[in-house]
Residue, then its C-alpha position, 0 to 999 in steps of 0.5 A: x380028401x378023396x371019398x370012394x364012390x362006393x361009400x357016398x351015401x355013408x359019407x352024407x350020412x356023416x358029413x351032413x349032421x356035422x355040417x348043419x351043427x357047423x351052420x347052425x352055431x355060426x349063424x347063432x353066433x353071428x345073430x349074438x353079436x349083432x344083438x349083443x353090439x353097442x354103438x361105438x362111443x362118440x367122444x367125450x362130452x364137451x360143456x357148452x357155456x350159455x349166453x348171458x342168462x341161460x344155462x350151460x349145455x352138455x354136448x357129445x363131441x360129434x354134437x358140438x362139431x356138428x353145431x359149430x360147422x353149421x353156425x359158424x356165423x360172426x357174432x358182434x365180437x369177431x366183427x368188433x375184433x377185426x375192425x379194432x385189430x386193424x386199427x391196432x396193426x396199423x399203430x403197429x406198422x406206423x412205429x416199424x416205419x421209423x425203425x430204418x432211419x433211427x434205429x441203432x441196432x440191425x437186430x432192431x432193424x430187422x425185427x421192424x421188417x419181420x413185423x411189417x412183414x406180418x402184420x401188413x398181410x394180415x390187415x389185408x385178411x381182416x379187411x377181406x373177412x370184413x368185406x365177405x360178412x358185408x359190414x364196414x370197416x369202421x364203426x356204425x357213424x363212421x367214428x374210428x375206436x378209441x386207442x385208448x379202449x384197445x390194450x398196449x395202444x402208445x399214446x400220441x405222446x408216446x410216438x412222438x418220442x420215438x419219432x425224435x429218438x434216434x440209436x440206442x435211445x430209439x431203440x429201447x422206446x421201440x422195444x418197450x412200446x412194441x412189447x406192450x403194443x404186442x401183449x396188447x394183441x395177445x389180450x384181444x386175441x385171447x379175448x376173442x377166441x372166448x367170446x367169438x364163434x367163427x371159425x376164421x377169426x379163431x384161426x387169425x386169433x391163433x396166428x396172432x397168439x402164436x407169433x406175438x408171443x414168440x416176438x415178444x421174448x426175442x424184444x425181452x432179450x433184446x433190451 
């Protein structure tokens, strides 16, 4: 907009009261805001169960991640999980081992394979995890875990079954003992991810849920 020069002083007189009101609204308006404004919401509240004899906790969401990045420590079931799931991969990894030679079924056969593949790997992490907290694989004295004090564990008896079937004999004992072996690790797994507090555990826990599960209803189809 071009003002003539003739009528400046005109055009302040016009201009000025109006640009100053402008000024002045937006400044009020910017200092309501500022006033008027709450702090965003930091997420729902998470319960927080206490230990044995305390109270549970009401945390906000940030609070708890905040809690669980910094104590992420393992507690005595995270270590008892992973020394006892090792044992249990490894009864595992012994029923797979009979598979190539007995079984009658490529199906079989090559589930055994798909098994072994896993669970090898994953005793190797667990034995990493134990070794990086600096506790022993086996328990204190040096006493390895009652089979019998870990769900779907065979029994001695059971194996030797096996090791003397062979075709389709072989195969419905493998998938019947591998089914309850497996269900027996979802137990463990689920148990740990309630009672446990690091993170990578949590995370193992997961896999095996995840993995076994599936597993376990390929074995149902195949009975």
């Amino acid at each position: 907009m071009h003002i003539p020069t003739g009528g400046n002083k005109i055009a302040m007189k016009f201009f000025a009261p109006v640009t100053l009101t402008a000024l002045t609204m937006l400044g009020l308006g910017a200092c309501d805001t500022h006033s008027d404004a709450e702090p965003a919401p930091s997420g729902p509240s998470v319960l927080v169960p206490g230990k044995p004899g305390e109270a549970n906790r009401t945390l906000s969401a940030d609070e708890a991640a905040d809690q669980r990045a910094e104590d992420d420590s393992p507690n005595s079931a995270d270590v008892s999980y992973a020394r006892m799931m090792i044992e249990h991969h490894t009864q595992a990894l012994e029923l797979t081992e009979l598979a190539p030679e007995r079984a009658e079924s490529a199906k079989v056969a090559k589930l055994a394979e798909r098994i072994e593949a896993a669970q090898g790997p994953e005793i190797a992490a667990m034995r990493s995890w134990l070794k990086t907290y600096g506790k022993k694989e086996e328990t204190q004295g040096g006493d390895a875990h009652d089979h019998s004090s870990m769900p779907g564990m065979a029994t001695e008896a059971q194996i030797g079954k096996l090791r003397a079937a062979k075709g389709k004999a072989f195969d419905q004992l493998f998938l019947t003992l591998m089914i309850t072996h497996h269900e027996g690790a979802i137990t463990m797994a689920t148990d740990v991810k309630g009672q446990g507090n690091n993170i990578r555990i949590e995370e193992m826990a997961d896999d095996v849920v995840a993995q076994q599960t599936a597993e376990i209803s390929r074995m149902r189809d195949m009975l």
